[in-house]
PDB file of N, CA, C and O in Angstrom, chain B, residues numbered from 101:
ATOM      1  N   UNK B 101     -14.556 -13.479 -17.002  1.00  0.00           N
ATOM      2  CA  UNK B 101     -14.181 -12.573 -15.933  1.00  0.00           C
ATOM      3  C   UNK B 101     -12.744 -12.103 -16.149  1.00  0.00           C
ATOM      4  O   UNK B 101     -11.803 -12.896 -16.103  1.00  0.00           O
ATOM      5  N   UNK B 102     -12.620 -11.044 -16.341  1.00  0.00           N
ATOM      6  CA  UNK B 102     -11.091 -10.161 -16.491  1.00  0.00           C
ATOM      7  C   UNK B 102     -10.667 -10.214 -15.432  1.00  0.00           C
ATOM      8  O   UNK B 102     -11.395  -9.872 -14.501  1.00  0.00           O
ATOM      9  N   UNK B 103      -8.978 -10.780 -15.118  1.00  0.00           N
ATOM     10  CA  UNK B 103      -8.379 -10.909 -13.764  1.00  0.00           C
ATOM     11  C   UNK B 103      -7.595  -9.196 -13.781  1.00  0.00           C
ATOM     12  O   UNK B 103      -6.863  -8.882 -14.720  1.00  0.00           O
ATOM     13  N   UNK B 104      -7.784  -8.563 -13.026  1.00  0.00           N
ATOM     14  CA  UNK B 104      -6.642  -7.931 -12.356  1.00  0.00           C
ATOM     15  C   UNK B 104      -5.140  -8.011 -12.374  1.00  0.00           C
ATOM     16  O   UNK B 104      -4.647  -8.983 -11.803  1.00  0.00           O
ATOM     17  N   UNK B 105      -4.528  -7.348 -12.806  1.00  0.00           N
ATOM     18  CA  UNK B 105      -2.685  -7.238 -12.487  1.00  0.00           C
ATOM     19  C   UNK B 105      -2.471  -6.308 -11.622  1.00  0.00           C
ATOM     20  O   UNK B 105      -2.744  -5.145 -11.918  1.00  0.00           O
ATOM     21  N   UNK B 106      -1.704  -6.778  -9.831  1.00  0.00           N
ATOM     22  CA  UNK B 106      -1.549  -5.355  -9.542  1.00  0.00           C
ATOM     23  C   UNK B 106       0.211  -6.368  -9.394  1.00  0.00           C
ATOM     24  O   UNK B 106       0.471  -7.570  -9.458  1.00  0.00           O
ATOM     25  N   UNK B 107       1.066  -5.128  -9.182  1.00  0.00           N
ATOM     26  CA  UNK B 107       2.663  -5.151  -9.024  1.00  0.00           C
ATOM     27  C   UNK B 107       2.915  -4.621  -8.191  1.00  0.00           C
ATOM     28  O   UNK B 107       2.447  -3.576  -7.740  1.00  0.00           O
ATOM     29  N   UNK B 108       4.062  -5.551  -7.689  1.00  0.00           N
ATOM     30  CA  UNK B 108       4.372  -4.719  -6.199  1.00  0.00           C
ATOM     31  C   UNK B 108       5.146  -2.958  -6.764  1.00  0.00           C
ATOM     32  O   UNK B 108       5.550  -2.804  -7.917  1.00  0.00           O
ATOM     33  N   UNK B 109       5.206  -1.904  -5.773  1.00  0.00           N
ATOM     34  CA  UNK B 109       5.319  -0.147  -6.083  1.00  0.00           C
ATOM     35  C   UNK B 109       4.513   0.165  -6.853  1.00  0.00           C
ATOM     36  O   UNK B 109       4.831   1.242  -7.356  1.00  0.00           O
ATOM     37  N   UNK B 110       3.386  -0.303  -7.324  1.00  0.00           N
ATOM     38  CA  UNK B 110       1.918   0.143  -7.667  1.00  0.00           C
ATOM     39  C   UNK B 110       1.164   1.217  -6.838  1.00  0.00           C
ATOM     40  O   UNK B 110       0.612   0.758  -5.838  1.00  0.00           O
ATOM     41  N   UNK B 111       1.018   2.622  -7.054  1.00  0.00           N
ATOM     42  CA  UNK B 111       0.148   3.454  -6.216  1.00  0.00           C
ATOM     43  C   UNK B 111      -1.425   2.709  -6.595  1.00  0.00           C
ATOM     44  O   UNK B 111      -1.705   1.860  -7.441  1.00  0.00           O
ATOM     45  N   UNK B 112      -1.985   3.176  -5.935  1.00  0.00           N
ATOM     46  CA  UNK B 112      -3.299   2.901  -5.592  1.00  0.00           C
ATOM     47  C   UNK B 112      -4.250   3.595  -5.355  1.00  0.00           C
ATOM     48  O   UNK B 112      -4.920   2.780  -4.720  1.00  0.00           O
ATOM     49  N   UNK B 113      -4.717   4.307  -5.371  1.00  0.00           N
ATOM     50  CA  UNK B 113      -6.181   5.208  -4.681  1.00  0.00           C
ATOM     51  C   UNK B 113      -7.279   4.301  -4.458  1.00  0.00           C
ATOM     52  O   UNK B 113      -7.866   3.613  -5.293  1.00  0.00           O
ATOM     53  N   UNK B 114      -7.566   4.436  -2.661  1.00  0.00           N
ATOM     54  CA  UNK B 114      -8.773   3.745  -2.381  1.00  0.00           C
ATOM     55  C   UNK B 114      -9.573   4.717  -2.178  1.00  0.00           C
ATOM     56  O   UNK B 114      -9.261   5.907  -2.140  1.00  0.00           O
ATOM     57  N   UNK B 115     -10.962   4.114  -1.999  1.00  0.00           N
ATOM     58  CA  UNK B 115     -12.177   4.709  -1.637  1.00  0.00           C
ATOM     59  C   UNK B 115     -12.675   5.678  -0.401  1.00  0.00           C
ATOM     60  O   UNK B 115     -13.489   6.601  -0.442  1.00  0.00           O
ATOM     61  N   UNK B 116     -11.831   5.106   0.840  1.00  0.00           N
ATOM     62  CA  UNK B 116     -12.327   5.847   2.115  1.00  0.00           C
ATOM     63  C   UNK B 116     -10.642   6.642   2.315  1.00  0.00           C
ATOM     64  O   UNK B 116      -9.701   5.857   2.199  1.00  0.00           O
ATOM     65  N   UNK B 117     -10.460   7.413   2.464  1.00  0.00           N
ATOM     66  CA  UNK B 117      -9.224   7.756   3.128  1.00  0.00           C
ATOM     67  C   UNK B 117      -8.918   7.059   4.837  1.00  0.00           C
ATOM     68  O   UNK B 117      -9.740   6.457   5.527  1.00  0.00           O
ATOM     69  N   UNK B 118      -7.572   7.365   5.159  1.00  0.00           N
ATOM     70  CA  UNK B 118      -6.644   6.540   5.924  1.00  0.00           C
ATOM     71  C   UNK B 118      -7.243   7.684   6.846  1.00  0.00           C
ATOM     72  O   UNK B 118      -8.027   8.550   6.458  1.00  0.00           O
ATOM     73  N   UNK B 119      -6.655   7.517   8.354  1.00  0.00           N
ATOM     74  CA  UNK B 119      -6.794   8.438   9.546  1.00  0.00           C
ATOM     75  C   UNK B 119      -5.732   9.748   9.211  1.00  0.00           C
ATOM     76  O   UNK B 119      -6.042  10.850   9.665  1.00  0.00           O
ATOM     77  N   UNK B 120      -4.734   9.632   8.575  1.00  0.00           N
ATOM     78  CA  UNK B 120      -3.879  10.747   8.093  1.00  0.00           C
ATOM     79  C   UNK B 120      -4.239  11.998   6.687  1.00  0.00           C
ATOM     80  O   UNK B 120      -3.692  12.881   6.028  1.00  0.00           O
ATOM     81  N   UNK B 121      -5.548  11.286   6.858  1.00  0.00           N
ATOM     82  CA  UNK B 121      -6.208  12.092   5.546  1.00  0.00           C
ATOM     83  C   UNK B 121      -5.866  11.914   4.502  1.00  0.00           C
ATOM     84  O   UNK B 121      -6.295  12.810   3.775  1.00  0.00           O
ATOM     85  N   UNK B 122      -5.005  10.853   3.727  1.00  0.00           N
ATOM     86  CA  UNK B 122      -4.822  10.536   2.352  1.00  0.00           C
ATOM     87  C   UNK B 122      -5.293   8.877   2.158  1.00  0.00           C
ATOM     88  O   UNK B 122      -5.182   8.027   3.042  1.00  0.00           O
ATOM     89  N   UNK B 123      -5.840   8.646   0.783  1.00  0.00           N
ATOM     90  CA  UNK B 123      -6.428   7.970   0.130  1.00  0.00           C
ATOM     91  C   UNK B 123      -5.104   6.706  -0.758  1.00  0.00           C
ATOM     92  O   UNK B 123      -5.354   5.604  -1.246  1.00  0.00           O
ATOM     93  N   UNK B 124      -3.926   7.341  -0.688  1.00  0.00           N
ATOM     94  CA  UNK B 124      -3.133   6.724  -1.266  1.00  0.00           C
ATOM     95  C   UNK B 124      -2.111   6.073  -1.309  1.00  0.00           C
ATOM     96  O   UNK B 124      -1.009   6.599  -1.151  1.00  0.00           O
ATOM     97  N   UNK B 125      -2.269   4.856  -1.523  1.00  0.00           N
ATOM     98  CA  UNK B 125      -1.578   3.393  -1.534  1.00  0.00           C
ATOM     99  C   UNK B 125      -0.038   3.175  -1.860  1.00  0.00           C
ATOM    100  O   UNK B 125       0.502   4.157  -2.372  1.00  0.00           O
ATOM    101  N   UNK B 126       0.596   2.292  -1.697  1.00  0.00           N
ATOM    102  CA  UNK B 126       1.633   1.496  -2.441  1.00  0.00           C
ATOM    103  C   UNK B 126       1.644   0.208  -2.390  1.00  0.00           C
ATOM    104  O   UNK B 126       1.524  -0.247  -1.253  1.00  0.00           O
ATOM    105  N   UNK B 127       1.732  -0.429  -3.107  1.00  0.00           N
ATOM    106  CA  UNK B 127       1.550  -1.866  -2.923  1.00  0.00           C
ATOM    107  C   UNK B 127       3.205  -2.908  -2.474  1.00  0.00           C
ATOM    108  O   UNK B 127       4.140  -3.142  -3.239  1.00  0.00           O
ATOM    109  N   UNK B 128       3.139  -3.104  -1.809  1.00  0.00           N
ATOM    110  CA  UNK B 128       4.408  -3.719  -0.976  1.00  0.00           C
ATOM    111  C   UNK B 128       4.259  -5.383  -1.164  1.00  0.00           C
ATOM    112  O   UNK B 128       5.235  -6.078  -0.880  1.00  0.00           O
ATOM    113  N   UNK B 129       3.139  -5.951  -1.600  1.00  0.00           N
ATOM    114  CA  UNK B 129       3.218  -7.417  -1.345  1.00  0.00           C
ATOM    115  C   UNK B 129       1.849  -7.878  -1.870  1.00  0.00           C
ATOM    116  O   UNK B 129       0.795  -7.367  -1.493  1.00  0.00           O
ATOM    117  N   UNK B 130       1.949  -9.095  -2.960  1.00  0.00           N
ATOM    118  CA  UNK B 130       1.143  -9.315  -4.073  1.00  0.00           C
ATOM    119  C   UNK B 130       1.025 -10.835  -3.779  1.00  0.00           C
ATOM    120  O   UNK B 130       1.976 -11.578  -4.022  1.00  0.00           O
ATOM    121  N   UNK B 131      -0.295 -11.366  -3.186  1.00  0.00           N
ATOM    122  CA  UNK B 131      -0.492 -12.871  -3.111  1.00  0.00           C
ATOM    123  C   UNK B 131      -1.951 -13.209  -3.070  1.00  0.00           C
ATOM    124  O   UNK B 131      -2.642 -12.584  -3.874  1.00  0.00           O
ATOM    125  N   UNK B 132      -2.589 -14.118  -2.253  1.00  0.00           N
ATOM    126  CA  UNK B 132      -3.823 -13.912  -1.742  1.00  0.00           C
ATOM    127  C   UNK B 132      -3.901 -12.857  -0.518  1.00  0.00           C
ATOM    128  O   UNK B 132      -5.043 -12.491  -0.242  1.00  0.00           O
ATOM    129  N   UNK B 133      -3.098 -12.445   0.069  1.00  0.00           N
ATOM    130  CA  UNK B 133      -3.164 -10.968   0.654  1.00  0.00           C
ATOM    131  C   UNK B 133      -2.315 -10.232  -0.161  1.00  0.00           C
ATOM    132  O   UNK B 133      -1.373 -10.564  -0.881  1.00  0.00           O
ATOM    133  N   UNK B 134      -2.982  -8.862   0.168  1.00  0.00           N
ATOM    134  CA  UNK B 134      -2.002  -7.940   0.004  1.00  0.00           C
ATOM    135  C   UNK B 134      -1.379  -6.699   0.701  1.00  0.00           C
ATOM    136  O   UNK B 134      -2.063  -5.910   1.352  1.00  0.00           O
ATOM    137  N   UNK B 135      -0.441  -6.613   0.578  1.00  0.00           N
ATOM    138  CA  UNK B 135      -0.012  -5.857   1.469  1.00  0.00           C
ATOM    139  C   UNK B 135       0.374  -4.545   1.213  1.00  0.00           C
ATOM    140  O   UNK B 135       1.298  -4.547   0.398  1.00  0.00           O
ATOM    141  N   UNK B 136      -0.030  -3.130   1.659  1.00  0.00           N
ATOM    142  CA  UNK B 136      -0.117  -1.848   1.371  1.00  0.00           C
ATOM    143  C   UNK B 136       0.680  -0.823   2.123  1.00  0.00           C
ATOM    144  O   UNK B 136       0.705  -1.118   3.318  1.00  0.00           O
ATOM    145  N   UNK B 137       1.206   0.051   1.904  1.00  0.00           N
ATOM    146  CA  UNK B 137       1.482   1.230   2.702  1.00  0.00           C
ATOM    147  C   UNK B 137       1.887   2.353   2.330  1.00  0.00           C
ATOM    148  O   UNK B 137       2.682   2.851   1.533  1.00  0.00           O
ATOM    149  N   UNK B 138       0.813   2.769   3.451  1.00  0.00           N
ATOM    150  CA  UNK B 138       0.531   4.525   3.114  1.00  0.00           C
ATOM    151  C   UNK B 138       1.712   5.479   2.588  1.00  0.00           C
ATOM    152  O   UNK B 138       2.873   5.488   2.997  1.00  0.00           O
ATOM    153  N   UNK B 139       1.360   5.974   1.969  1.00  0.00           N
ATOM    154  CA  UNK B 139       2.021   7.460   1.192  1.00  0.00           C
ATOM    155  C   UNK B 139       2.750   8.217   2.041  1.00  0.00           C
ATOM    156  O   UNK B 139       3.939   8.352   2.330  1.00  0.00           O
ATOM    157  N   UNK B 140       1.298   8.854   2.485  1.00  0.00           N
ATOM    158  CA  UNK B 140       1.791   9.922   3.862  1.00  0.00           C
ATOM    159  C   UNK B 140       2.570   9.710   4.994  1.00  0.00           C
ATOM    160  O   UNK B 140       3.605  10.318   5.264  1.00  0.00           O
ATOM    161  N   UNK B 141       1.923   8.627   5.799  1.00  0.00           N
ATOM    162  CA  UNK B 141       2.351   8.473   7.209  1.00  0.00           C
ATOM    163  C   UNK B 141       3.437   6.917   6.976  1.00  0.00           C
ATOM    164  O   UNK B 141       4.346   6.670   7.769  1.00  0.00           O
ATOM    165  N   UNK B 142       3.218   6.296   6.147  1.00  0.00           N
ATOM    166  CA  UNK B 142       3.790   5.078   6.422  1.00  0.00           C
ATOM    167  C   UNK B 142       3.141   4.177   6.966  1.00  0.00           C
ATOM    168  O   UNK B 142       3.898   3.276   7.326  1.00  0.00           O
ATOM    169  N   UNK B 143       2.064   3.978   7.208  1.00  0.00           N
ATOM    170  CA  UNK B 143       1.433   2.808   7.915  1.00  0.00           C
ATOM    171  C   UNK B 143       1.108   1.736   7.162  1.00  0.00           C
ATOM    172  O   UNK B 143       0.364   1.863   6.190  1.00  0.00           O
ATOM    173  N   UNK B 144       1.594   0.635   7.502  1.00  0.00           N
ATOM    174  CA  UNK B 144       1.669  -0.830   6.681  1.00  0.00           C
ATOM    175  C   UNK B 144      -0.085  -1.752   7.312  1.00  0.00           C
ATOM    176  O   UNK B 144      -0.355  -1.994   8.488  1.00  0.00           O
ATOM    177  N   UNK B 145      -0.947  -2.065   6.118  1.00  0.00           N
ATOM    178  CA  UNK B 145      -1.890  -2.619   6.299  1.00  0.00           C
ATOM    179  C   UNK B 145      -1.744  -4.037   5.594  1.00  0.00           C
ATOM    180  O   UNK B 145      -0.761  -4.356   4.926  1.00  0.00           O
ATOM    181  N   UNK B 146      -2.782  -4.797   5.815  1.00  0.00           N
ATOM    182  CA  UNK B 146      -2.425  -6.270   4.828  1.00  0.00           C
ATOM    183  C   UNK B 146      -4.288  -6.808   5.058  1.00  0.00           C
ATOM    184  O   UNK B 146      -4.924  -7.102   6.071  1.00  0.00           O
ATOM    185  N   UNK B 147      -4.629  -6.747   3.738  1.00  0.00           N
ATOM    186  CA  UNK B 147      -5.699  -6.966   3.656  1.00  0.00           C
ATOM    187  C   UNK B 147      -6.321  -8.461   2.078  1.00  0.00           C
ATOM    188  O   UNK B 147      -5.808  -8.489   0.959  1.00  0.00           O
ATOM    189  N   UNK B 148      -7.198  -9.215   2.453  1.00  0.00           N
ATOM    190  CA  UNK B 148      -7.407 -10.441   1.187  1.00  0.00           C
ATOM    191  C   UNK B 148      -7.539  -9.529  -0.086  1.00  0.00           C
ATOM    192  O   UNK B 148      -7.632  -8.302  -0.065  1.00  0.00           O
ATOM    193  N   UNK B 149      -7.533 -10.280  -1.121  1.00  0.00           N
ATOM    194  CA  UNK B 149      -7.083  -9.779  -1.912  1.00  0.00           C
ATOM    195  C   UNK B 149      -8.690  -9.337  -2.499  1.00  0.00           C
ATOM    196  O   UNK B 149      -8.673  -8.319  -3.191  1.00  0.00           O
ATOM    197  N   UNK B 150     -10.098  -9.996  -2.299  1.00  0.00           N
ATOM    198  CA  UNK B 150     -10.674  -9.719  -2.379  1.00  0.00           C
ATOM    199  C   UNK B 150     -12.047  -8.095  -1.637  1.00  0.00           C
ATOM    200  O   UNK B 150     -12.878  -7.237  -1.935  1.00  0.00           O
ATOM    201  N   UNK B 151     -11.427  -8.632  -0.780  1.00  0.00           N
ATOM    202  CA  UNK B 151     -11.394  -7.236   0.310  1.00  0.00           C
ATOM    203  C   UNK B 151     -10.990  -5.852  -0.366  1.00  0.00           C
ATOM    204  O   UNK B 151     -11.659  -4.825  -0.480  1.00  0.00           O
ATOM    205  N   UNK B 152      -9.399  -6.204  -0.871  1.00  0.00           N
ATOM    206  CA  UNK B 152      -8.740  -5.114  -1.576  1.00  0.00           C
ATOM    207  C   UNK B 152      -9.386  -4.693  -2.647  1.00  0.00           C
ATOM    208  O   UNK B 152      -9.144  -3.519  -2.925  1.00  0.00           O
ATOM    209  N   UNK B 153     -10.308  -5.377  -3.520  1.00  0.00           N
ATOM    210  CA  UNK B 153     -10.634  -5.226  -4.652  1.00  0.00           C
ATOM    211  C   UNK B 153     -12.031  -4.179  -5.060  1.00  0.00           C
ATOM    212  O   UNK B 153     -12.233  -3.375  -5.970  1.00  0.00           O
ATOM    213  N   UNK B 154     -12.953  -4.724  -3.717  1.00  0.00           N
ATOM    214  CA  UNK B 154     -14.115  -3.700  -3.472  1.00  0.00           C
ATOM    215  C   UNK B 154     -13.509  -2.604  -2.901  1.00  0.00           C
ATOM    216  O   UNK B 154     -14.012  -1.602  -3.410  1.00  0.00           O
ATOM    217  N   UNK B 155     -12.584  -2.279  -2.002  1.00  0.00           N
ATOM    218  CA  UNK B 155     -12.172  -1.175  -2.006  1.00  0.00           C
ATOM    219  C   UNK B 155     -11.205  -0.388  -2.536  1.00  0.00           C
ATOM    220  O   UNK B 155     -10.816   0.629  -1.961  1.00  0.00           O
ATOM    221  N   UNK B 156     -10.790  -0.750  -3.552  1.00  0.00           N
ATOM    222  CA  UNK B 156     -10.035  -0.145  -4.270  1.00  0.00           C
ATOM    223  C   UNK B 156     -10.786   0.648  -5.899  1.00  0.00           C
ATOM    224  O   UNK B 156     -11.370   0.285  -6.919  1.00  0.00           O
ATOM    225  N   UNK B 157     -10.124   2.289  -5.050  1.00  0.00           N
ATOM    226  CA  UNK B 157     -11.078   3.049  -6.591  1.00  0.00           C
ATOM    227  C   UNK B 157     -10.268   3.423  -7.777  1.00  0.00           C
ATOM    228  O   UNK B 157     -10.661   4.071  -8.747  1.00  0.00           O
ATOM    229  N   UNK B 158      -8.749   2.788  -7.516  1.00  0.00           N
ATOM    230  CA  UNK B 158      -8.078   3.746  -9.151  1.00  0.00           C
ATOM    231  C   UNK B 158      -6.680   3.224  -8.915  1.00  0.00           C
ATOM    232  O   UNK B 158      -6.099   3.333  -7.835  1.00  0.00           O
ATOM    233  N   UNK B 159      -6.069   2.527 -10.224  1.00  0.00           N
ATOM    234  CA  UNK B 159      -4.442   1.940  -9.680  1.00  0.00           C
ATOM    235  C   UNK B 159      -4.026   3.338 -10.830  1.00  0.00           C
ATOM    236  O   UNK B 159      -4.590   3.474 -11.916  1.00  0.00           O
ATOM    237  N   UNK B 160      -3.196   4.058 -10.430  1.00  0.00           N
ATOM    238  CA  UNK B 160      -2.231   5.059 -10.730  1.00  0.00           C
ATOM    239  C   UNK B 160      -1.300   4.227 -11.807  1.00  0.00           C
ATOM    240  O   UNK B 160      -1.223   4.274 -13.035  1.00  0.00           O
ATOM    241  N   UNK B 161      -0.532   3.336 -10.661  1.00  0.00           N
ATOM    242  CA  UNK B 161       0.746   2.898 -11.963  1.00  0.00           C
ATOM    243  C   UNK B 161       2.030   3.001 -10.864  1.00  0.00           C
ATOM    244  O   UNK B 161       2.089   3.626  -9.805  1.00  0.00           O
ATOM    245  N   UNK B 162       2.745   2.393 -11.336  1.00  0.00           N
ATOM    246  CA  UNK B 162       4.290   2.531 -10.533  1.00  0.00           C
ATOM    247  C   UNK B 162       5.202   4.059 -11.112  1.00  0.00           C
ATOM    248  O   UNK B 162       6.106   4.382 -10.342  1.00  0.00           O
ATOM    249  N   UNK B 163       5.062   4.782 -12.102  1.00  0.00           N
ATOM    250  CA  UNK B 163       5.779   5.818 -12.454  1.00  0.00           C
ATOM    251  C   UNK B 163       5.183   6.933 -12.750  1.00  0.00           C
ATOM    252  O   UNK B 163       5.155   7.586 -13.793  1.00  0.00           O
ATOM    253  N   UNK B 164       4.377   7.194 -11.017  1.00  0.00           N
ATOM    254  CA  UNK B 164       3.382   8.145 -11.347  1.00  0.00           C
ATOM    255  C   UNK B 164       4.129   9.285 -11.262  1.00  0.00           C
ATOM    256  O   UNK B 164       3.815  10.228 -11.988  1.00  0.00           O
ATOM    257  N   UNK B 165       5.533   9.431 -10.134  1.00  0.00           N
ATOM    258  CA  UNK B 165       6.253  10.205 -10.224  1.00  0.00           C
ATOM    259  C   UNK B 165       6.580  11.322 -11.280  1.00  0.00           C
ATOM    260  O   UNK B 165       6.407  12.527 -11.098  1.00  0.00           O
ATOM    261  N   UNK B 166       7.103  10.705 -12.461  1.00  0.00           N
ATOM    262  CA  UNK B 166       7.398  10.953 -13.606  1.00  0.00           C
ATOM    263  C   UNK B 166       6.485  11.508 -14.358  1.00  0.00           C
ATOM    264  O   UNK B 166       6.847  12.319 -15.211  1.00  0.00           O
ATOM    265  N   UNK B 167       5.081  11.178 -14.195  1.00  0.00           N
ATOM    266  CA  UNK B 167       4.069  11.988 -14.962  1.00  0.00           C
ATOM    267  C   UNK B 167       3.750  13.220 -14.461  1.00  0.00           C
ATOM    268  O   UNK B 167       3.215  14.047 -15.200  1.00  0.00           O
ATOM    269  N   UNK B 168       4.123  13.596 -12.730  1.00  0.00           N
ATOM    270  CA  UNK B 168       3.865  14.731 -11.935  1.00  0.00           C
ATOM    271  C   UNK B 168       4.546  16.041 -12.453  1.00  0.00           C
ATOM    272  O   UNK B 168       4.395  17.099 -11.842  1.00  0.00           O
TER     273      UNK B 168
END
């Protein structure tokens, strides 16, 4: 089984979008939870890490900036 690396300032793209209409993550906090917040609005979520994993559809990278 291949483990996962995520780092904390990791963007993220999940599966369902947020109530603000964007899909996209930052990762703020890396343990058996993890802890996320939104792009757009700022809203801080904290979800198991397994939880995170089925819903999560695409890690970007921390210097997505730079590729924009």
């Amino acid at each position: 089984m291949e483990k996962k690396l995520y780092k904390i300032n990791d963007h993220v793209i999940m599966k369902k979008p947020h109530a603000c209409q964007t899909n996209e993550w930052i990762i703020k906090r890396v343990g058996v939870d993890i802890k996320l917040s939104c792009v757009k609005c700022g809203h801080g979520i904290m979800m198991d890490r397994l939880e995170f994993e089925r819903k999560l559809k695409k890690i970007i990278g921390e210097d997505n900036e730079s590729k924009a």
